[in-house]
TIRO-151062 format. One record per residue (C-alpha): x, y, z; residue in three letters. Coordinates in steps of 0.1 Angstrom, whole numbers, plus 5000, padded with zeros to 4 digits. Each point is the difference from the previous one (the first is absolute). Example, Ala and Ser with C-alpha at 12.3 -4.5 7.8 and 13.67 -1.06 7.14 Angstrom:
512349555078ALA 501450344993SER 
***
This chain:
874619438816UNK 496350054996UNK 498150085026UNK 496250175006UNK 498350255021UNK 497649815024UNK 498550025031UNK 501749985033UNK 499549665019UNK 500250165034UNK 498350215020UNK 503850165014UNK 501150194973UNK 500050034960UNK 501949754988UNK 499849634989UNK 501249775020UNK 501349704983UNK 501149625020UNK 499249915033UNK 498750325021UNK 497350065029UNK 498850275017UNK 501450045033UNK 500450255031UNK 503150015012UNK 501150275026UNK 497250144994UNK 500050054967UNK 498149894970UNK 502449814978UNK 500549744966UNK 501849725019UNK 501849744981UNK 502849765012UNK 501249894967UNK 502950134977UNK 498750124969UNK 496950105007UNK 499450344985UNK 497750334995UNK 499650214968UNK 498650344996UNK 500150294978UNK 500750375007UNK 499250274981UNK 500750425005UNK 502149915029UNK 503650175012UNK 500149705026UNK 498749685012UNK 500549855033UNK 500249635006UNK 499849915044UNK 500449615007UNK 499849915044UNK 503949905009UNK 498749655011UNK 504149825004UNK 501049805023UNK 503550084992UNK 501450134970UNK 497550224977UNK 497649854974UNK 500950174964UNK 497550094973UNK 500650044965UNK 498350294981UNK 500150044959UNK 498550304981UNK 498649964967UNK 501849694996UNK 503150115005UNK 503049845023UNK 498949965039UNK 501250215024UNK 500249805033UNK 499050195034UNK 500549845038UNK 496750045017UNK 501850065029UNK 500650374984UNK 496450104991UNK 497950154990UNK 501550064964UNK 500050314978UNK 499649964962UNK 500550314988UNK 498250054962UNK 499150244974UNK 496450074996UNK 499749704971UNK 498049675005UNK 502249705013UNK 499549605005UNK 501449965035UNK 500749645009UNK 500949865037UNK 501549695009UNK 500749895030UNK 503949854994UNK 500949855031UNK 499949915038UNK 502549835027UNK 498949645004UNK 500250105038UNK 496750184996UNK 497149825020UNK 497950024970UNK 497649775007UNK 499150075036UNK 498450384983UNK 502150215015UNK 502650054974UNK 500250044958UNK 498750254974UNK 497350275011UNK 499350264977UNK 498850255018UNK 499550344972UNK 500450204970UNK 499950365000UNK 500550244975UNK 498850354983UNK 499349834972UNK 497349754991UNK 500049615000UNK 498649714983UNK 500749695007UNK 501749804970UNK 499549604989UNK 503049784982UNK 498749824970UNK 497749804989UNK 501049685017UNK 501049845034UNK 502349725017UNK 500749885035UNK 503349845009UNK 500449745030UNK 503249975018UNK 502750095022UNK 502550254998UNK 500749984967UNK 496650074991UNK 500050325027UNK 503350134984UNK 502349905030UNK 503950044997UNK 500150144962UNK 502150265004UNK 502349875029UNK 500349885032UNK 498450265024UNK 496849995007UNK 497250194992UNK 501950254982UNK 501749754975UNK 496749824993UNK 497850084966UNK 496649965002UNK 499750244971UNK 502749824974UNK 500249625007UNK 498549724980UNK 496350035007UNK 500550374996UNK 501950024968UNK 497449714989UNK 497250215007UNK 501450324983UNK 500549774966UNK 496949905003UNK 497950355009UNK 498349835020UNK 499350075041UNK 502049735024UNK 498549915037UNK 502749885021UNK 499549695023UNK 503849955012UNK 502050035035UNK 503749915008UNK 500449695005UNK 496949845001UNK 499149664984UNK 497249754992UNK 500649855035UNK 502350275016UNK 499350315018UNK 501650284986UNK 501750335020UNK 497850245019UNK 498149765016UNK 498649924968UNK 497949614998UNK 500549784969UNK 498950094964UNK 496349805005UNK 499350265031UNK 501150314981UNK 497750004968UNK 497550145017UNK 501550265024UNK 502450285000UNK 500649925038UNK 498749845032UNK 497050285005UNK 499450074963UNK 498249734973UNK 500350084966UNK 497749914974UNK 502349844973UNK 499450274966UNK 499349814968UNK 502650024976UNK 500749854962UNK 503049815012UNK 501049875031UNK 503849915003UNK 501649765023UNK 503449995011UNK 500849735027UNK 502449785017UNK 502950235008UNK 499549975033UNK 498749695001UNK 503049815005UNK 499449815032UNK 497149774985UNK 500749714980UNK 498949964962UNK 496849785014UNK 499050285024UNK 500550254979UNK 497949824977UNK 497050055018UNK 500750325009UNK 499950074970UNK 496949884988UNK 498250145027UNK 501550344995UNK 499550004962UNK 495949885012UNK 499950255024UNK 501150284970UNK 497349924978UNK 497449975022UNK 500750355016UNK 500950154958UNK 497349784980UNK 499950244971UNK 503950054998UNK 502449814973UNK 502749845026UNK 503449944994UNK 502949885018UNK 503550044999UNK 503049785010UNK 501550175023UNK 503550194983UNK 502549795027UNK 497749694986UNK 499149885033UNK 497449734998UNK 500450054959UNK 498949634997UNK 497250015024UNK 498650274984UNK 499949834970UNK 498549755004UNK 497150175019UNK 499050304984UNK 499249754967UNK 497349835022UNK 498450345003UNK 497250104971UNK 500950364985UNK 503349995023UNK 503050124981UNK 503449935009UNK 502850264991UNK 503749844999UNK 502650245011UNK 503249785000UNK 501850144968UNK 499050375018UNK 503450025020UNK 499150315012UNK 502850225024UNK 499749985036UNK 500450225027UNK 501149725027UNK 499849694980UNK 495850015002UNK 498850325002UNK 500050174963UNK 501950314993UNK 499250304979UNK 501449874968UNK 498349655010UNK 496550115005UNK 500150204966UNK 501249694983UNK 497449815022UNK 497050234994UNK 500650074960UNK 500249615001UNK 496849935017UNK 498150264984UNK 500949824967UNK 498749715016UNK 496750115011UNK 499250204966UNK 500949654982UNK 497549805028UNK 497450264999UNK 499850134963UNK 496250085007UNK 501150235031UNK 503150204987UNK 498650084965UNK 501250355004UNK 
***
C-alpha cells in the first residue's frame, strides 16, 4: 500500500487520524474519541526498541478489540480491556496501522460515555504520523458496513472492522475509508447503543459530539437491511430523502449506491437511484457472497465482496483510480 509522511491532524499525539474522530476529555484525559468500527490512526516509527499504544477501557460489557498491522503485514488483534500494548521493534522505520475492530452492541455509544478513546503513544523512538493513498471513500450503513459478525457469532471479538467489505474495498483501492455504520440501524430505524436513525447520525459521532461530515471522492451507500418494517412506498421516500440529504451534506463527492447483498428493497432501489443525476447504482445480486448468519458477511464473503466492489468503483470512476 502506498502511503505518505504528513502532518498530524490532532493536537493529542503524532499520528493521523483517519474516519470519524473528535477530541474529547474523558476521565480526565485528553483523548481521539470515535464510536465507529474502522476508524483508524497511522504513524511511523523510527530508531525505536518499542512503541506503546494506551486506548481508555470504555465497555459496557465485554472488551472492545482493536486491530493493529505493521508494515502491511497480517493484523494482530489486541482487547482494549488488556492495555496499554507493548510492540516491541528493532531500531528500523515501521508503518504502524490501528484499527479499531470491534465493540458489544451493548455499549451506550451514543449517550458519550462509551466507544474508542485513544488516549497515547509512547516510545524511545521517534514518530511521524503516516497518510494512506492518494484517494478517499465513505461508506453508509449498518453492520455490515462496521464489520459486525464476520468472523462469528460473539461479539466484539468476532467482529472485523479491519477485513470486511468496505475494508477489503478500501485496501484494493489505496484509498482512505470513513466509516458511517452502527448495528442495526436503518433509514427509519434506530440502531443499538442508543444510536438514532441514519438521517441523525451523518453529522455526529454521538449525542454530545457533531461531526463535520469530511469530503471524500466517493461516497457509498448501503441501505435497507434493516429496513424491513416499512413498506416499498415508504421506503420510497425514505429514500429519496436520504439520497437528498447525502448530497447536500457531500456536494463534491461521486455517489453511489448499492443494493443491499440480501437484496432487500432491490426493486425500490432501482427504480430511485435512476431519478438521481450523477447517482450510480451498483447491482450485487449475482455477488452470493458467504454469510456469517444468513446476513452478516463472513471472512471469505467480504473478500469476495470487497475485490468485487473495488472492480466496480475503478470501472465507475476510471478518472479516480487511474493508479
Amino acid at each position: 500500500m502506498k502511503y505518505q509522511l504528513t502532518t498530524a491532524n490532532n493536537p493529542v499525539m503524532p499520528a493521523y487520524f483517519q474516519g470519524r474522530w473528535a477530541i474529547k476529555t474523558i476521565k480526565n484525559t485528553p483523548v481521539m474519541f470515535s464510536t465507529n468500527l474502522g476508524a483508524e490512526f497511522w504513524f511511523q516509527v523510527k530508531q525505536a526498541s518499542y512503541v506503546t499504544i494506551s486506548l481508555l477501557d470504555l465497555a459496557a460489557t465485554a472488551s472492545a478489540w482493536v486491530a493493529i498491522q505493521i508494515d502491511g503485514l497480517p493484523y494482530q488483534r489486541v482487547a482494549v480491556k488488556t492495555m496499554p500494548f507493548r510492540l516491541t521493534l528493532d531500531g528500523q522505520a515501521h508503518v504502524i496501522r490501528v484499527v479499531m475492530s470491534g465493540n458489544t452492541d451493548q455499549d451506550p455509544v451514543w449517550d458519550g460515555t462509551s466507544g474508542f478513546a485513544v488516549e497515547a503513544l509512547q516510545t524511545d523512538g521517534a514518530l511521524h504520523a503516516v497518510k494512506l493513498g492518494q484517494h478517499s471513500l465513505t461508506f453508509i450503513g449498518d453492520s455490515i458496513t462496521a464489520g459486525c459478525w464476520v468472523a462469528g457469532k460473539t461479539p466484539a471479538e468476532d467482529y472485523r472492522g479491519e477485513a470486511n467489505y468496505a475494508a477489503i474495498a478500501s485496501d484494493q483501492l489505496n484509498a482512505r475509508n470513513v466509516r458511517i455504520a452502527y448495528s442495526a440501524v436503518g433509514v427509519n430505524k434506530p440502531g443499538k447503543g442508543g444510536v438514532p436513525p441514519l438521517p441523525n447520525v451523518l453529522t455526529a459521532i454521538d449525542s454530545q459530539t457533531p461531526w463535520q461530515p469530511t469530503p471524500t471522492d466517493i461516497v457509498v451507500i448501503n441501505v435497507g437491511t434493516n429496513d424491513g418494517l416499512e413498506s416499498a412506498e415508504s421506503f420510497t421516500a425514505l429514500l429519496k430523502q436520504f439520497i437528498n440529504q447525502v448530497q447536500i451534506l457531500y456536494p463534491n463527492s461521486r455517489i453511489a449506491v448499492l443494493v443491499p447483498f440480501n437484496q432487500r428493497f432491490d426493486r425500490v432501489i432501482r427504480t430511485v437511484v435512476p431519478e438521481f443525476m450523477a447517482v450510480q447504482l451498483i447491482e450485487t445480486a449475482d455477488w452470493e457472497p458467504s454469510t456469517t448468519d444468513g446476513v452478516h458477511l463472513d471472512l471469505a464473503g467480504s473478500q469476495a465482496v470487497g475485490h468485487a466492489l473495488a472492480a466496480v468503483l475503478r470501472n465507475l470512476y476510471p478518472e479516480i483510480f487511474t493508479d
